[in-house]
N, C-alpha and C positions, 0 to 999 in steps of 0.2 A: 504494500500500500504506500504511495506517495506521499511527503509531507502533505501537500494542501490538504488532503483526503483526510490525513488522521486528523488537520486542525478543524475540518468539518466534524469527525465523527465527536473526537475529545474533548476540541477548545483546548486550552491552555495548556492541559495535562500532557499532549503532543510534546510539547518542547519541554525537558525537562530544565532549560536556564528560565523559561517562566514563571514555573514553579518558586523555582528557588528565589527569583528576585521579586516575586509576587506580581509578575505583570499579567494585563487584564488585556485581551484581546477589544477591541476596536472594530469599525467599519473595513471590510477589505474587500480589493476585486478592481481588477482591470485598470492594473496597474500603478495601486495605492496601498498603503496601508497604514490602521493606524494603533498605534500602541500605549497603554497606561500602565501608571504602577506608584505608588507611593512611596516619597522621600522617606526611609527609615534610618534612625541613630548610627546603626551599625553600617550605614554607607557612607558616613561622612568621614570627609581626612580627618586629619590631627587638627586643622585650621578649621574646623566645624563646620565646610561646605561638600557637598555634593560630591566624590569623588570623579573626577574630569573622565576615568575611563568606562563610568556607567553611564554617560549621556553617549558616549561612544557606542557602548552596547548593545543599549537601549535602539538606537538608531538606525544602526547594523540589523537587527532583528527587524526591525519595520521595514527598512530597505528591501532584506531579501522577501521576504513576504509579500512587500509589494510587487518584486520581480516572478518568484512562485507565480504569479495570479495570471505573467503571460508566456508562461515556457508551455514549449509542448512536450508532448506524453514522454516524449524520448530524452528530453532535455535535463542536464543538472546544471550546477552551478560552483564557482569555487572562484574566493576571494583575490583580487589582483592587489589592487591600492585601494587605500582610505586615506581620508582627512577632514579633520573635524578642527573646527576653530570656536574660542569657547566666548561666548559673549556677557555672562553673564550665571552668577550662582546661585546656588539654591540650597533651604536647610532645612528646609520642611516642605509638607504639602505637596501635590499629586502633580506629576509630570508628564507628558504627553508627548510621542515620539510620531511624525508623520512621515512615512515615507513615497517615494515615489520613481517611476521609471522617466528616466527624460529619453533614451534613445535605447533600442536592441536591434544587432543585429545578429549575423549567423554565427561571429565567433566570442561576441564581445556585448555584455549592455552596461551601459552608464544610470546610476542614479543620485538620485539628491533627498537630504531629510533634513528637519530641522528637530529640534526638541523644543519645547515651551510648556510653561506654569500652565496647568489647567485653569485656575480662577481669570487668571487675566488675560493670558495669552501670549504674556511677553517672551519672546525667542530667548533663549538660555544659549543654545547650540546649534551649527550646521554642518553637516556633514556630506562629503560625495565621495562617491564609491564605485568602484570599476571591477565590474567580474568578468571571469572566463565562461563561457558555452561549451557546456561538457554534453555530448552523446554518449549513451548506453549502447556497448558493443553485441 
Protein backbone atom coordinates (compact mmCIF):
# COMPACT_ATOMS: atom_id res chain seq x y z
CA UNK A 1 0.00 0.00 0.00
CA UNK A 2 1.39 3.59 -0.98
CA UNK A 3 1.87 6.31 1.46
CA UNK A 4 -1.10 8.42 0.22
CA UNK A 5 -3.22 5.38 0.73
CA UNK A 6 -2.27 4.48 4.20
CA UNK A 7 -2.67 8.48 5.01
CA UNK A 8 -6.30 7.91 3.69
CA UNK A 9 -6.91 4.70 5.57
CA UNK A 10 -4.98 5.81 9.01
CA UNK A 11 -4.44 9.60 9.12
CA UNK A 12 -1.72 10.55 11.12
CA UNK A 13 -0.86 7.19 12.57
CA UNK A 14 0.63 6.42 8.75
CA UNK A 15 3.68 8.60 9.50
CA UNK A 16 5.17 7.47 12.57
CA UNK A 17 7.34 11.25 12.98
CA UNK A 18 3.51 12.57 13.36
CA UNK A 19 2.93 10.76 15.89
CA UNK A 20 5.72 11.53 17.61
CA UNK A 21 5.79 15.34 17.12
CA UNK A 22 1.88 15.36 17.50
CA UNK A 23 1.15 16.73 14.09
CA UNK A 24 -2.56 16.85 12.90
CA UNK A 25 -3.01 16.35 9.28
CA UNK A 26 -4.62 19.23 7.20
CA UNK A 27 -6.45 19.98 3.96
CA UNK A 28 -4.44 17.81 1.11
CA UNK A 29 -4.71 17.19 -2.67
CA UNK A 30 -3.43 18.26 -5.86
CA UNK A 31 -0.73 19.52 -5.00
CA UNK A 32 -0.84 21.08 -1.53
CA UNK A 33 -0.77 20.23 1.68
CA UNK A 34 -1.32 21.37 4.96
CA UNK A 35 0.01 20.51 8.26
CA UNK A 36 -0.58 21.25 12.31
CA UNK A 37 0.87 20.55 15.48
CA UNK A 38 1.54 22.31 18.68
CA UNK A 39 4.41 24.22 20.02
CA UNK A 40 5.43 21.91 23.03
CA UNK A 41 8.34 22.70 26.18
CA UNK A 42 10.33 19.85 25.00
CA UNK A 43 10.83 21.59 21.59
CA UNK A 44 12.26 24.50 22.59
CA UNK A 45 16.29 25.33 22.48
CA UNK A 46 18.18 26.29 25.45
CA UNK A 47 17.16 30.18 24.35
CA UNK A 48 13.29 29.03 24.89
CA UNK A 49 12.27 29.29 21.07
CA UNK A 50 11.20 26.92 18.76
CA UNK A 51 13.98 24.61 17.76
CA UNK A 52 14.94 26.08 13.92
CA UNK A 53 15.03 22.30 12.79
CA UNK A 54 11.22 21.46 13.42
CA UNK A 55 9.94 24.22 11.24
CA UNK A 56 12.35 22.47 8.97
CA UNK A 57 10.54 19.38 9.47
CA UNK A 58 7.60 20.32 9.83
CA UNK A 59 7.62 21.77 6.38
CA UNK A 60 9.52 18.84 4.73
CA UNK A 61 6.56 16.77 5.61
CA UNK A 62 3.96 19.03 4.13
CA UNK A 63 6.10 19.42 1.01
CA UNK A 64 6.40 15.85 0.38
CA UNK A 65 2.66 15.30 0.90
CA UNK A 66 1.93 17.88 -1.18
CA UNK A 67 4.00 16.30 -3.90
CA UNK A 68 2.51 12.51 -2.83
CA UNK A 69 -0.84 14.14 -4.06
CA UNK A 70 0.73 14.29 -7.99
CA UNK A 71 3.11 11.33 -8.42
CA UNK A 72 1.91 8.41 -10.33
CA UNK A 73 1.31 5.00 -9.28
CA UNK A 74 4.93 4.07 -10.32
CA UNK A 75 6.58 7.17 -8.91
CA UNK A 76 8.65 7.69 -5.44
CA UNK A 77 10.43 10.24 -4.35
CA UNK A 78 13.93 11.16 -2.51
CA UNK A 79 15.39 14.38 -1.19
CA UNK A 80 17.88 16.52 -3.23
CA UNK A 81 18.29 20.02 -1.40
CA UNK A 82 16.48 22.10 1.09
CA UNK A 83 16.56 25.42 2.40
CA UNK A 84 14.76 27.18 4.98
CA UNK A 85 15.26 30.64 6.17
CA UNK A 86 13.81 31.60 9.41
CA UNK A 87 11.81 34.72 9.96
CA UNK A 88 10.62 34.65 12.94
CA UNK A 89 10.12 32.42 16.54
CA UNK A 90 7.89 30.82 18.21
CA UNK A 91 7.22 29.57 22.18
CA UNK A 92 4.14 28.49 22.33
CA UNK A 93 0.85 27.90 20.50
CA UNK A 94 -0.16 25.93 17.33
CA UNK A 95 1.99 26.06 14.10
CA UNK A 96 0.90 25.59 10.68
CA UNK A 97 3.16 24.09 7.99
CA UNK A 98 1.71 24.62 4.10
CA UNK A 99 3.16 23.20 1.43
CA UNK A 100 3.04 23.15 -2.19
CA UNK A 101 4.23 21.91 -5.73
CA UNK A 102 5.54 24.83 -7.94
CA UNK A 103 6.97 22.73 -10.84
CA UNK A 104 7.30 18.51 -11.63
CA UNK A 105 8.74 17.11 -14.14
CA UNK A 106 9.88 13.59 -15.25
CA UNK A 107 13.20 13.50 -13.20
CA UNK A 108 12.88 16.26 -10.89
CA UNK A 109 9.98 18.44 -8.85
CA UNK A 110 10.41 21.61 -7.05
CA UNK A 111 8.42 22.86 -4.04
CA UNK A 112 7.83 25.79 -1.63
CA UNK A 113 6.35 25.85 2.08
CA UNK A 114 6.05 28.29 4.56
CA UNK A 115 5.30 27.70 8.28
CA UNK A 116 3.10 30.22 10.36
CA UNK A 117 1.35 30.97 13.81
CA UNK A 118 -2.01 29.44 13.48
CA UNK A 119 -3.94 32.52 15.43
CA UNK A 120 -2.50 35.13 13.22
CA UNK A 121 -0.97 33.90 10.42
CA UNK A 122 2.36 35.56 10.61
CA UNK A 123 5.05 33.52 8.55
CA UNK A 124 7.74 32.04 11.00
CA UNK A 125 9.59 30.11 8.04
CA UNK A 126 10.06 29.36 4.31
CA UNK A 127 11.35 26.67 2.91
CA UNK A 128 12.05 25.18 -0.99
CA UNK A 129 12.85 21.95 -1.74
CA UNK A 130 14.05 19.93 -4.75
CA UNK A 131 13.47 16.09 -5.11
CA UNK A 132 14.42 13.36 -7.32
CA UNK A 133 11.64 11.04 -9.41
CA UNK A 134 12.32 7.75 -8.47
CA UNK A 135 10.53 4.80 -10.76
CA UNK A 136 9.65 1.27 -9.38
CA UNK A 137 11.74 -1.20 -11.39
Amino acid sequence: MDYLNRIRIKGRDANPFFVLMGIQLGPYGEGRAELRMQVRPDMLNGAGWLQGGIYTALCDEAMALALFTVLEEEERIATISENTTFLQGARSGEITAIGKVTKKTRNVAFTEGVVKRSDDGAILSQTTESFTILRKS
